[in-house]
C-alpha positions as YAML, in Angstrom:
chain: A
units: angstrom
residues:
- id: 1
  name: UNK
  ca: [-10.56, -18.17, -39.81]
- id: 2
  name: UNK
  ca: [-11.58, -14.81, -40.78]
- id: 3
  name: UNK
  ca: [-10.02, -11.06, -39.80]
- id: 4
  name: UNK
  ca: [-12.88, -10.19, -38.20]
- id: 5
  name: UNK
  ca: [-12.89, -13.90, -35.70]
- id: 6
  name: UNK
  ca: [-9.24, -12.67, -35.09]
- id: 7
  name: UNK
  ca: [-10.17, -9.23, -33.78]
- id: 8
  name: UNK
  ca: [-13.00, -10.60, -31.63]
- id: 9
  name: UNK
  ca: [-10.98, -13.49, -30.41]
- id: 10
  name: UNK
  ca: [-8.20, -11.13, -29.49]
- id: 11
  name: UNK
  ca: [-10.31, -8.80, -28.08]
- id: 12
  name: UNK
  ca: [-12.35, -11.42, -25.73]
- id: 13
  name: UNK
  ca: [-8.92, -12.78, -24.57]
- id: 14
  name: UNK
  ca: [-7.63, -9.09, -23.53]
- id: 15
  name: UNK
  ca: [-10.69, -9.11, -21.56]
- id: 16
  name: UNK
  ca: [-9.92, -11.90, -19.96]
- id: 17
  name: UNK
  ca: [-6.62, -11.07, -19.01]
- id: 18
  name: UNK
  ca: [-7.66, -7.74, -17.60]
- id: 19
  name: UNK
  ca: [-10.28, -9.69, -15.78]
- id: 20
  name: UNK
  ca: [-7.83, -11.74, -13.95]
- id: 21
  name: UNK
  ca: [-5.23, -8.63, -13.65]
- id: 22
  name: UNK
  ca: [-8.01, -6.77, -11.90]
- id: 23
  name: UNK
  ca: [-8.55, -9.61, -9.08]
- id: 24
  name: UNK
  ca: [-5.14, -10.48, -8.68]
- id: 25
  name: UNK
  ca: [-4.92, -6.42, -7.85]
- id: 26
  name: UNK
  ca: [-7.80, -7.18, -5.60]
- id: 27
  name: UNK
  ca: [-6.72, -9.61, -3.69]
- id: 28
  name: UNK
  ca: [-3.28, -8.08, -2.58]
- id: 29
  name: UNK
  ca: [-5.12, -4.77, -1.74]
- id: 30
  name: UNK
  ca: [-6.97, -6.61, 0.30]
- id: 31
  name: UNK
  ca: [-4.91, -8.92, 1.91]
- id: 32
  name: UNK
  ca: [-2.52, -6.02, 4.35]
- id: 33
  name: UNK
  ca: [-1.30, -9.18, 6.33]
- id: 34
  name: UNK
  ca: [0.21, -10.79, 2.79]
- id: 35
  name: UNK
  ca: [2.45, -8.11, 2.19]
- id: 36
  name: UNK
  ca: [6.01, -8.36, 2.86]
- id: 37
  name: UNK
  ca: [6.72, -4.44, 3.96]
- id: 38
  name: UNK
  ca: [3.59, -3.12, 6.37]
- id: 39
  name: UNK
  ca: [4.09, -0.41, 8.85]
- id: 40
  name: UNK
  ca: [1.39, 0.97, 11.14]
- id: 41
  name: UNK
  ca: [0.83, 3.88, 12.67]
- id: 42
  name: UNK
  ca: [3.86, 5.33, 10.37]
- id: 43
  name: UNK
  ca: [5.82, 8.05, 12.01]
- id: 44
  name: UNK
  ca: [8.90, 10.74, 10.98]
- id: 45
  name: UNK
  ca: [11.93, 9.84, 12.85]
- id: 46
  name: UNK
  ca: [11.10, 12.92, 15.77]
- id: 47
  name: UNK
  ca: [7.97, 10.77, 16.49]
- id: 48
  name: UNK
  ca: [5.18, 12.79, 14.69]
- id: 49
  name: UNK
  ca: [2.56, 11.23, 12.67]
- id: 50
  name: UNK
  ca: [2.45, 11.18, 8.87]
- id: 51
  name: UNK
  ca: [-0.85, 11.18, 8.02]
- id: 52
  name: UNK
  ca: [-2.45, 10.95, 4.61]
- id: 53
  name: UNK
  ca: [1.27, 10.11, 3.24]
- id: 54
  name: UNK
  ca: [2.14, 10.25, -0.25]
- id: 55
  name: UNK
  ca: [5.38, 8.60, -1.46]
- id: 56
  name: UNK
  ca: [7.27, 9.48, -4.64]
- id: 57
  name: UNK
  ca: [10.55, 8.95, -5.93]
- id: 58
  name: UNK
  ca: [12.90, 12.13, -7.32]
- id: 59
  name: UNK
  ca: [12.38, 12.99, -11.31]
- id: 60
  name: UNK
  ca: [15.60, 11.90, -12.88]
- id: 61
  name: UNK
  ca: [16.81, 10.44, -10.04]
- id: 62
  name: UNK
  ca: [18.03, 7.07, -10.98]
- id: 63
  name: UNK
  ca: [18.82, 5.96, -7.37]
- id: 64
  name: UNK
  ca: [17.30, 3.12, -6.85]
- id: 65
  name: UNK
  ca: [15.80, 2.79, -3.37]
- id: 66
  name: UNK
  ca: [15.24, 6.34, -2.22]
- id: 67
  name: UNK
  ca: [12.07, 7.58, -1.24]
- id: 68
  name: UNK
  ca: [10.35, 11.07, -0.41]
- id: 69
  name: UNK
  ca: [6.70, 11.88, 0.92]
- id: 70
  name: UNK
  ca: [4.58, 14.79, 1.57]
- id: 71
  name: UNK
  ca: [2.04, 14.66, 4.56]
- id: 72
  name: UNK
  ca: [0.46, 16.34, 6.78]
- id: 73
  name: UNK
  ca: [0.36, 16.88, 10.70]
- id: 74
  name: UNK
  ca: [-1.73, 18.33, 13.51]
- id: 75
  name: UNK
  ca: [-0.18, 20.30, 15.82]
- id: 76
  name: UNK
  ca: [-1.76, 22.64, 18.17]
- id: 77
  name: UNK
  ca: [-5.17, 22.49, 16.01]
- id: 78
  name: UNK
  ca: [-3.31, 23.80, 13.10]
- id: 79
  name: UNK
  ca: [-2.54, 21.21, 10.20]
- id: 80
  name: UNK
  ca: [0.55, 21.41, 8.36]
- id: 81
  name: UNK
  ca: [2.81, 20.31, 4.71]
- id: 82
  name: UNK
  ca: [6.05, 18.63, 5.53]
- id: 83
  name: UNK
  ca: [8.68, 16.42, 2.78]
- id: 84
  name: UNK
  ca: [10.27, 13.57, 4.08]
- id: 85
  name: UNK
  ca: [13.45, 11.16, 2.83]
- id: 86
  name: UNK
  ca: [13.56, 7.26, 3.38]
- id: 87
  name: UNK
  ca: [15.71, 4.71, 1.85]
- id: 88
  name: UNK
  ca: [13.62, 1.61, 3.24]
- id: 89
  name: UNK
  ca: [10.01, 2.90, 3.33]
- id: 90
  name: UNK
  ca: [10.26, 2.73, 7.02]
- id: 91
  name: UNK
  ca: [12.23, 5.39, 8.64]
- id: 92
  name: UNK
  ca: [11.13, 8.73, 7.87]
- id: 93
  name: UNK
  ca: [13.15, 11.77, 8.58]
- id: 94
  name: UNK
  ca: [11.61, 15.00, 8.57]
- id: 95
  name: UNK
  ca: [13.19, 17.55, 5.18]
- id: 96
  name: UNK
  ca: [11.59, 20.22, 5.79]
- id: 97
  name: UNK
  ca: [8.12, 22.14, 6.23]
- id: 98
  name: UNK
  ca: [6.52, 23.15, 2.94]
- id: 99
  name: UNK
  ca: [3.37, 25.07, 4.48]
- id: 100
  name: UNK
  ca: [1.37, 25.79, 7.38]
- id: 101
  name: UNK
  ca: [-1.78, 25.28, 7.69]
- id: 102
  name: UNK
  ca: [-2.53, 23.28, 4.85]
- id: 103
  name: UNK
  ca: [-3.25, 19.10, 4.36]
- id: 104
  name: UNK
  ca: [-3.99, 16.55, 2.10]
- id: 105
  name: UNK
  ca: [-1.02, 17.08, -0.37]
- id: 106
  name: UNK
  ca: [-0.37, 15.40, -3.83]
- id: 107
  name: UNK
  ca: [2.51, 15.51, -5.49]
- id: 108
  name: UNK
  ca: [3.48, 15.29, -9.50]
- id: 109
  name: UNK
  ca: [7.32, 15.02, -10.55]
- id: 110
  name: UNK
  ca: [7.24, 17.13, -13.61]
- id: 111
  name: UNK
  ca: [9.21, 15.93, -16.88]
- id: 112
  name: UNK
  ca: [11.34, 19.15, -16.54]
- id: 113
  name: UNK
  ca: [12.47, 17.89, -13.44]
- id: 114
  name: UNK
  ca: [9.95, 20.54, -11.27]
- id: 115
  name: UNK
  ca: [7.70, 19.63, -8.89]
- id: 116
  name: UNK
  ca: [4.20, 20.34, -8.33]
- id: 117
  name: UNK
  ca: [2.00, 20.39, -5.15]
- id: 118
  name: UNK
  ca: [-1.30, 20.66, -4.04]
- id: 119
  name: UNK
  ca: [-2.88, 20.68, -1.22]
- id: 120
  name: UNK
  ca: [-5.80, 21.87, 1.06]
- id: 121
  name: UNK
  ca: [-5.42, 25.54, 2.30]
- id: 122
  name: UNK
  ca: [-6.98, 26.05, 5.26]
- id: 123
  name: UNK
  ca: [-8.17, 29.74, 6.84]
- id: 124
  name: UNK
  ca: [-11.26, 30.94, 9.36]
- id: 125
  name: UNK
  ca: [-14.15, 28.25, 8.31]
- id: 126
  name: UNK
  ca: [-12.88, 27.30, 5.11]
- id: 127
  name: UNK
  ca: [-10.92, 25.67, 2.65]
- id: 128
  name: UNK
  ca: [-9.37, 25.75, -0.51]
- id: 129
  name: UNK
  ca: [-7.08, 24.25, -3.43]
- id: 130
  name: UNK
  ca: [-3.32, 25.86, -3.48]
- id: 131
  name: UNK
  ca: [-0.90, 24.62, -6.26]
- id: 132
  name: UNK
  ca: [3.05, 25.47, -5.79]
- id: 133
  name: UNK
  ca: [5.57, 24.79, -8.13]
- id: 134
  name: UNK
  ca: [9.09, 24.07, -7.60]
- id: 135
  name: UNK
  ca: [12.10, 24.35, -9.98]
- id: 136
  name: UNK
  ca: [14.03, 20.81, -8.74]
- id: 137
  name: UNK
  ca: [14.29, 18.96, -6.30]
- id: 138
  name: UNK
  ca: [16.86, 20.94, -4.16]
- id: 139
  name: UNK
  ca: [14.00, 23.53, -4.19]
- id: 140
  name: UNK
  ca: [11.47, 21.50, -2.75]
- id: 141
  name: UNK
  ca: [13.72, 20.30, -0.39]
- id: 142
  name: UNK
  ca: [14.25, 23.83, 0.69]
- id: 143
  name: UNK
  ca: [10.44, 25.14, 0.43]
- id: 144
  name: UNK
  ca: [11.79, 27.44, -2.12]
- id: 145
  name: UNK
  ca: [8.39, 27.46, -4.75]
- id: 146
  name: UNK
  ca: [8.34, 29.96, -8.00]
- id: 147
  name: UNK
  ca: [4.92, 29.65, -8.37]
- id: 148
  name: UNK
  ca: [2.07, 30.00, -6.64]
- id: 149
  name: UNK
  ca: [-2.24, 29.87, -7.29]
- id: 150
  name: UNK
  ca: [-4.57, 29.80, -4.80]
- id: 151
  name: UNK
  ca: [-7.40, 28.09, -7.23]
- id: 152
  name: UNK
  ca: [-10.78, 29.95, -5.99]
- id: 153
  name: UNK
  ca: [-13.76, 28.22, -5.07]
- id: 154
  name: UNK
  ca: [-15.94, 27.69, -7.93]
- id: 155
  name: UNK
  ca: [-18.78, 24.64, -6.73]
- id: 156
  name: UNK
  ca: [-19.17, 25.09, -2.98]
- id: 157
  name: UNK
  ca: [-19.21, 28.31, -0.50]
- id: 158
  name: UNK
  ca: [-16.83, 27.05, 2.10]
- id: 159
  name: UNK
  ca: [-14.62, 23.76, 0.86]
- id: 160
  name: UNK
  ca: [-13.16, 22.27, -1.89]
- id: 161
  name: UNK
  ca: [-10.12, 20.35, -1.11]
- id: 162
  name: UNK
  ca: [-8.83, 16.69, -1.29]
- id: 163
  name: UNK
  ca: [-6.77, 17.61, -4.27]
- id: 164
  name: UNK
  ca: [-5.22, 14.53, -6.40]
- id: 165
  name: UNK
  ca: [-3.34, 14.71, -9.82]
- id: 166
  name: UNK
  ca: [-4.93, 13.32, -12.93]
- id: 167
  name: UNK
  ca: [-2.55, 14.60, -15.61]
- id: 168
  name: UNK
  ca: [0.18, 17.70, -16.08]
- id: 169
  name: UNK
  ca: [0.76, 19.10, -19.48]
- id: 170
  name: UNK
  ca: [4.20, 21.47, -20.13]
- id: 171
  name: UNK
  ca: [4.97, 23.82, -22.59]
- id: 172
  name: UNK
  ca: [8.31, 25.29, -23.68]
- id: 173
  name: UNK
  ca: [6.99, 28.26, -20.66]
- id: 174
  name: UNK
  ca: [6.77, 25.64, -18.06]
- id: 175
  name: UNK
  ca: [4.27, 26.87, -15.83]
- id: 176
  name: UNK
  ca: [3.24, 29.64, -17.96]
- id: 177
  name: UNK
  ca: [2.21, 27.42, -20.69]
- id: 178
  name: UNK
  ca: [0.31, 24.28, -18.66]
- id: 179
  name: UNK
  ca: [-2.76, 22.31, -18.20]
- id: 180
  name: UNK
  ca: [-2.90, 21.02, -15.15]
- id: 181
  name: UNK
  ca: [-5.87, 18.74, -14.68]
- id: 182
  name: UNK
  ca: [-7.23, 17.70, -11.54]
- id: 183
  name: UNK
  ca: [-9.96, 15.55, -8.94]
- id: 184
  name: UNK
  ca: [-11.06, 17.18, -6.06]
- id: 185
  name: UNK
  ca: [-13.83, 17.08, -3.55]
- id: 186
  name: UNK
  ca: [-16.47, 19.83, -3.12]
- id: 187
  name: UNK
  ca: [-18.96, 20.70, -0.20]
- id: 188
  name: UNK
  ca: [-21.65, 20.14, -1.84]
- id: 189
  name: UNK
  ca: [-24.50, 22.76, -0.44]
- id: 190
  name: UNK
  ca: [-22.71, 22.68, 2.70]
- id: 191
  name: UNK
  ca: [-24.16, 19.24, 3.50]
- id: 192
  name: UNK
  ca: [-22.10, 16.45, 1.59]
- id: 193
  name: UNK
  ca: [-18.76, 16.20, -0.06]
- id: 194
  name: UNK
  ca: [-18.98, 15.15, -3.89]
- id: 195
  name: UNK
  ca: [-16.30, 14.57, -6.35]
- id: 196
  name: UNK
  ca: [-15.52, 17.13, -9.10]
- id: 197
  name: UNK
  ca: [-12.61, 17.65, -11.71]
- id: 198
  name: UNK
  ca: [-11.19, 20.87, -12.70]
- id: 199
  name: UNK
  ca: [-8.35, 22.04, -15.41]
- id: 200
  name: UNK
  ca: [-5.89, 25.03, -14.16]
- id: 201
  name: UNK
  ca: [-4.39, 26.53, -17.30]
- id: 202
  name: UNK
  ca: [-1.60, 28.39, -17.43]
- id: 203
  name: UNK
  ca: [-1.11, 28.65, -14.04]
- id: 204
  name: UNK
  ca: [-3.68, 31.71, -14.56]
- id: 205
  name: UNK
  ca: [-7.57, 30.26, -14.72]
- id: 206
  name: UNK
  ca: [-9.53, 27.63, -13.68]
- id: 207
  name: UNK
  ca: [-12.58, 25.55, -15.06]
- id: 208
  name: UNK
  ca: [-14.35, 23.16, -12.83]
- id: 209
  name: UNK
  ca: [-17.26, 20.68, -13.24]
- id: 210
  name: UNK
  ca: [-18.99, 18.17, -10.59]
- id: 211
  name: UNK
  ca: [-18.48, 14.68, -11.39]
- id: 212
  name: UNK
  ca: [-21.97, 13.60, -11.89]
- id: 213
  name: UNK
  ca: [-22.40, 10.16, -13.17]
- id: 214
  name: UNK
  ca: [-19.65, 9.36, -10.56]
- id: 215
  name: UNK
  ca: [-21.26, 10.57, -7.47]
- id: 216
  name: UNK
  ca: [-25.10, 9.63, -8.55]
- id: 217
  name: UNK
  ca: [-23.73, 5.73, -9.01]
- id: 218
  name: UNK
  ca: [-21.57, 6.04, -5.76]
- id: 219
  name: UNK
  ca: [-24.92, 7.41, -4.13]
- id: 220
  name: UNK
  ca: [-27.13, 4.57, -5.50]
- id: 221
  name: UNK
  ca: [-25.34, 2.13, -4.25]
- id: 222
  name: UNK
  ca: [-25.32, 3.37, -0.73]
- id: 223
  name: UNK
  ca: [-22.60, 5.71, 0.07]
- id: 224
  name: UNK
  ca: [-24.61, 8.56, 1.05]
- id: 225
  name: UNK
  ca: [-21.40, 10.07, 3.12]
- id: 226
  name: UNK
  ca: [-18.57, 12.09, 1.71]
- id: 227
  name: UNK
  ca: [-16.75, 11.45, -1.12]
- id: 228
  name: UNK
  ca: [-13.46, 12.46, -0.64]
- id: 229
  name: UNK
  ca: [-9.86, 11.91, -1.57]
- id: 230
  name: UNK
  ca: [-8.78, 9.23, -4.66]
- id: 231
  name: UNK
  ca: [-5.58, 8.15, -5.80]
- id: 232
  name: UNK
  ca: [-5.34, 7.58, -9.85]
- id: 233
  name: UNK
  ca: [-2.74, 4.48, -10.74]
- id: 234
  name: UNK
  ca: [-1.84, 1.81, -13.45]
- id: 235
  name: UNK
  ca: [-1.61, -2.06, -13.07]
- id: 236
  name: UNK
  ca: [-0.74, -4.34, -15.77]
- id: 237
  name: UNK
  ca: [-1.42, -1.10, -17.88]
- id: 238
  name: UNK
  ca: [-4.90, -1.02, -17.07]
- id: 239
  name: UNK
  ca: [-6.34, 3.01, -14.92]
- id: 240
  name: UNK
  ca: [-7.77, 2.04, -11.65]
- id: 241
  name: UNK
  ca: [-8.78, 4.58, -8.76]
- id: 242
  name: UNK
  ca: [-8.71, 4.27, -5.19]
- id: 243
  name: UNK
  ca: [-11.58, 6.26, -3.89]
- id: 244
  name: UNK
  ca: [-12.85, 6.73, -0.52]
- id: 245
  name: UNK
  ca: [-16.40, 6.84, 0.59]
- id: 246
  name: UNK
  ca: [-18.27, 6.70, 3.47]
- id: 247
  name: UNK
  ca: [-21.74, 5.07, 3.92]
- id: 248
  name: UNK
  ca: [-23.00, 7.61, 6.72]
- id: 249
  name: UNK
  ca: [-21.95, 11.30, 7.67]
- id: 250
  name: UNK
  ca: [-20.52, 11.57, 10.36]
- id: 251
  name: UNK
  ca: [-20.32, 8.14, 10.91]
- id: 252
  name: UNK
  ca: [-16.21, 7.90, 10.63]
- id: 253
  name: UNK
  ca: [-15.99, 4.46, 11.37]
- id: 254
  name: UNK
  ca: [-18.27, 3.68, 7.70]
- id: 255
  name: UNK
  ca: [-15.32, 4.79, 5.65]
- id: 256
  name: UNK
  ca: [-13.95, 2.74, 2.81]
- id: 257
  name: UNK
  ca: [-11.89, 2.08, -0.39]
- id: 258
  name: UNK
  ca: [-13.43, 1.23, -3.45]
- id: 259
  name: UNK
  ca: [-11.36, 0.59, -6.52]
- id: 260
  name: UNK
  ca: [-12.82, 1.85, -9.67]
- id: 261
  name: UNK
  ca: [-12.48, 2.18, -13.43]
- id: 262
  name: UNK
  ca: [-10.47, 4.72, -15.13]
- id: 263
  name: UNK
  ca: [-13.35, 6.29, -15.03]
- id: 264
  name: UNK
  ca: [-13.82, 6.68, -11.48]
- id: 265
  name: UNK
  ca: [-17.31, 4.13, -11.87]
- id: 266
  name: UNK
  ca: [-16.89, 1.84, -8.64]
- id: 267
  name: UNK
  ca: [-15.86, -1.93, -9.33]
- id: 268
  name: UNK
  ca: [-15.67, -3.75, -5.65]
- id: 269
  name: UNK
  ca: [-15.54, -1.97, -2.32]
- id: 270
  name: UNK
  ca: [-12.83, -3.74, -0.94]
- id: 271
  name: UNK
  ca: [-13.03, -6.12, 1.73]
- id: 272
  name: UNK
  ca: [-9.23, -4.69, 3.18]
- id: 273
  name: UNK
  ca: [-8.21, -7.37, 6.14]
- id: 274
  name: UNK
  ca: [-5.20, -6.04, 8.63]
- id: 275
  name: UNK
  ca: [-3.68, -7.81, 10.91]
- id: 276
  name: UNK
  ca: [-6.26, -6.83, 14.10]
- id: 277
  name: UNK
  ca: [-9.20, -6.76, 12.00]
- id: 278
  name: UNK
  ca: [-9.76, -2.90, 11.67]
- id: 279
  name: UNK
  ca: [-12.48, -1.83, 8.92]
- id: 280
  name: UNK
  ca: [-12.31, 1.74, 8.58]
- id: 281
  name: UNK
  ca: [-9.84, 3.76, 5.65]
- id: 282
  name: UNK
  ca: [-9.77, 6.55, 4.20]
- id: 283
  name: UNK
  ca: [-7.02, 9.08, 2.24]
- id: 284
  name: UNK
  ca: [-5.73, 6.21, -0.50]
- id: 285
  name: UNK
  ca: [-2.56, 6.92, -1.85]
- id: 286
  name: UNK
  ca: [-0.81, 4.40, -4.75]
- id: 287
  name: UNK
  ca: [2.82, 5.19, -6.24]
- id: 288
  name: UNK
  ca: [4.90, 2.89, -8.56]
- id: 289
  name: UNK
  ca: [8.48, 2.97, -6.98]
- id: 290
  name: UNK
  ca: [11.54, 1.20, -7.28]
- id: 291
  name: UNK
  ca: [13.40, -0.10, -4.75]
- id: 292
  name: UNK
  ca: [17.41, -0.74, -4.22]
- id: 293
  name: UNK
  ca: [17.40, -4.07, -5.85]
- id: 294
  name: UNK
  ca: [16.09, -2.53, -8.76]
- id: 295
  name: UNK
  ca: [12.22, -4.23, -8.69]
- id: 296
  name: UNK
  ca: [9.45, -2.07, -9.29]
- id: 297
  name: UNK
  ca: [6.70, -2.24, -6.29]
- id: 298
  name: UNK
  ca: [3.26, -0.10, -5.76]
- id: 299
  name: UNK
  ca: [3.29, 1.52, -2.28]
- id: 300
  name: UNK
  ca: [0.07, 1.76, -1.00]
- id: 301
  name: UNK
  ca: [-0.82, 4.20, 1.94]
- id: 302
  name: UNK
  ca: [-4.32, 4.86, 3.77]
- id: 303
  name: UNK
  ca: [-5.37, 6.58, 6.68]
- id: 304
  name: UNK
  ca: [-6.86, 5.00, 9.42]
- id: 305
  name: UNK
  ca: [-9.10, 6.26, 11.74]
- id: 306
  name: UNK
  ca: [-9.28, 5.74, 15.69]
- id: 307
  name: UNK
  ca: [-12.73, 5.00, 14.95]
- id: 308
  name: UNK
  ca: [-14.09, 1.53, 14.14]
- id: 309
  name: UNK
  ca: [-10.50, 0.17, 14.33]
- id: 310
  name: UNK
  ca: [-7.73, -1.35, 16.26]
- id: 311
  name: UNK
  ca: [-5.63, 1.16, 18.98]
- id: 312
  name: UNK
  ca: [-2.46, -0.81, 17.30]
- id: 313
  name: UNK
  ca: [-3.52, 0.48, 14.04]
- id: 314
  name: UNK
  ca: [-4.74, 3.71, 13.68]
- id: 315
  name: UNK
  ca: [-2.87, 6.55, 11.70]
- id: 316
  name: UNK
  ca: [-1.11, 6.16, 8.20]
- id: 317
  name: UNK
  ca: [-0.48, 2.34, 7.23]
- id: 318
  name: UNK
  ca: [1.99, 1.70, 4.47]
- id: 319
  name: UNK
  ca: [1.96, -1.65, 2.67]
- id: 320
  name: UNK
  ca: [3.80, -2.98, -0.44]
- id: 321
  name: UNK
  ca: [2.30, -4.79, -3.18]
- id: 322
  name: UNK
  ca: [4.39, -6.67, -5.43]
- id: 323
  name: UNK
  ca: [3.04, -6.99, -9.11]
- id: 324
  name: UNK
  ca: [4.99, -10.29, -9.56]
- id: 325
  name: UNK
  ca: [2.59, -11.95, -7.84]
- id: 326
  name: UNK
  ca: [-0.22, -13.57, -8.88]
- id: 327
  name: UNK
  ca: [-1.60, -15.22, -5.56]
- id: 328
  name: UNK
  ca: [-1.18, -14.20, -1.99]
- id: 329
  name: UNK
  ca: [-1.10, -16.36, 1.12]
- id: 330
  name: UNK
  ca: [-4.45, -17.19, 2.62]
- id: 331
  name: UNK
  ca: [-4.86, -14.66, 6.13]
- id: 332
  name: UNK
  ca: [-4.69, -17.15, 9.26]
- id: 333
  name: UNK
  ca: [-8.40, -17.95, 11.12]
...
């Protein structure tokens, strides 16, 4: 058998197995009522939602089975940035309040052991990108930030927003010497959010472009909504996205989750089955954690609106997917 047989052998068997990777991941984001950990409705200990949650674990922190998460809440009209501490993904209780109004926050544990965060700033008919950074943990835990941009509006008049995290390059400055590389939604022509991607360097100027081939295939095939928030994560070392999209503006209950390529090209809109049957979610959040028996899991979190779902369902659901397995039990009739 020749070298060159080898390669392509090789190479048509990796395809294969990324093949089957990709709908075993499939089938367990699919299948809510297969998981072994599901919460709906997820609330902070003093009994306020926590919507759009995003779950990470501490950088450096080799405590097994601890868990913190930035989300957001409406109070009053006015949205909000809180941190919150769990040691069982299920009980939440409230750190401390990182901004006011503000929403839809990512997170990125920094190899320095800093923390950044982004979010949606909020003021009189419009919205914006803010990044913070924060020394260490204790800092976050405390608000205390010693950084702050407020990343101006480059694509849209009145919104960009929906930030996510795509990569974070530090220099020996920290901060001073970054690249911090982003997704994020714009309004485009104050009609229809699209998707964009944008580079913050140096925690001092910004570069953004529209994600064009993304959004025209998303558009052909029928989501002619927003495109909003999208969660980048790894399985079986492949880059997948979560990415919602909606089929009709306005229309809340036509929101879904597609899982694309590391590209952010759509693969399958998935067919996501809870236990009452809901159909509508939005805000995907994915995050590789490990738990107090020492097994790696991916938390998965979406938002749920009250529209075009169950009353028993709606808010933030949190469900576990375990990458040991390789089939899941078949949802009841």
């Amino acid at each position: 058998m020749t070298f060159t047989r080898l390669i392509l052998l090789s190479l048509g068997l990796s395809s294969v197995l990324r093949a089957e990777a990709s709908e075993t991941l499939i089938k367990n984001l699919e299948s809510v009522t297969s998981s072994k950990m599901c919460v709906y409705g997820l609330k902070e200990t003093g009994g306020r939602g926590m919507d759009c949650l995003k779950v990470f674990q501490a950088a450096g922190d080799n405590r097994a089975g601890v868990y913190y998460g930035v989300y957001h809440v409406r109070e009053n009209d006015v949205f909000a940035v809180y941190l919150a501490r769990s040691t069982d993904l299920i009980t939440w209780k409230n750190v401390t309040l990182l901004d006011k109004h503000g929403a839809q926050a990512a997170i990125w544990p920094c190899e320095n052991g800093g923390y950044l965060l982004a979010y949606e700033k909020d003021g009189w008919n419009s919205c914006w990108i803010r990044i913070r950074y924060y020394d260490d943990l204790s800092d976050l835990s405390t608000a205390t930030y010693s950084g702050e941009f407020d990343i101006s509006r480059t694509l849209a008049l009145t919104a960009e927003g929906t930030p996510s995290f795509e990569l974070v390059e530090l220099g020996n400055r920290g901060i001073e010497e970054s690249q911090i590389h982003l997704r994020f939604h714009y309004f485009k022509n104050i009609h229809v959010d699209q998707l964009a991607r944008g580079t913050l360097k140096n925690f001092r100027s910004w570069k953004a472009a529209p994600l064009g081939d993304v959004n025209a295939e998303l558009t052909r095939t029928g989501w002619r909504g927003n495109l909003g928030d999208r969660e980048k994560f790894s399985w079986h070392d492949t880059t997948y996205y979560l990415q919602e999209i909606q089929r009709r503006k306005g229309d809340w209950a036509s929101w879904r989750i597609c899982l694309c390529d590391d590209t952010g090209m759509p693969i399958r809109t998935l067919n996501i089955r809870t236990h009452d049957r809901s159909k509508a979610f939005a805000n995907p959040n994915a995050t590789w954690v490990t738990d107090s028996s020492n097994q790696r899991k991916l938390v998965v979190t979406l938002f749920l609106p009250s529209e075009g779902n169950s009353p028993s369902e709606v808010g933030t659901l949190l469900y576990v997917v375990n990458p040991s397995l390789t089939t899941i039990v078949p949802d009841a009739p």
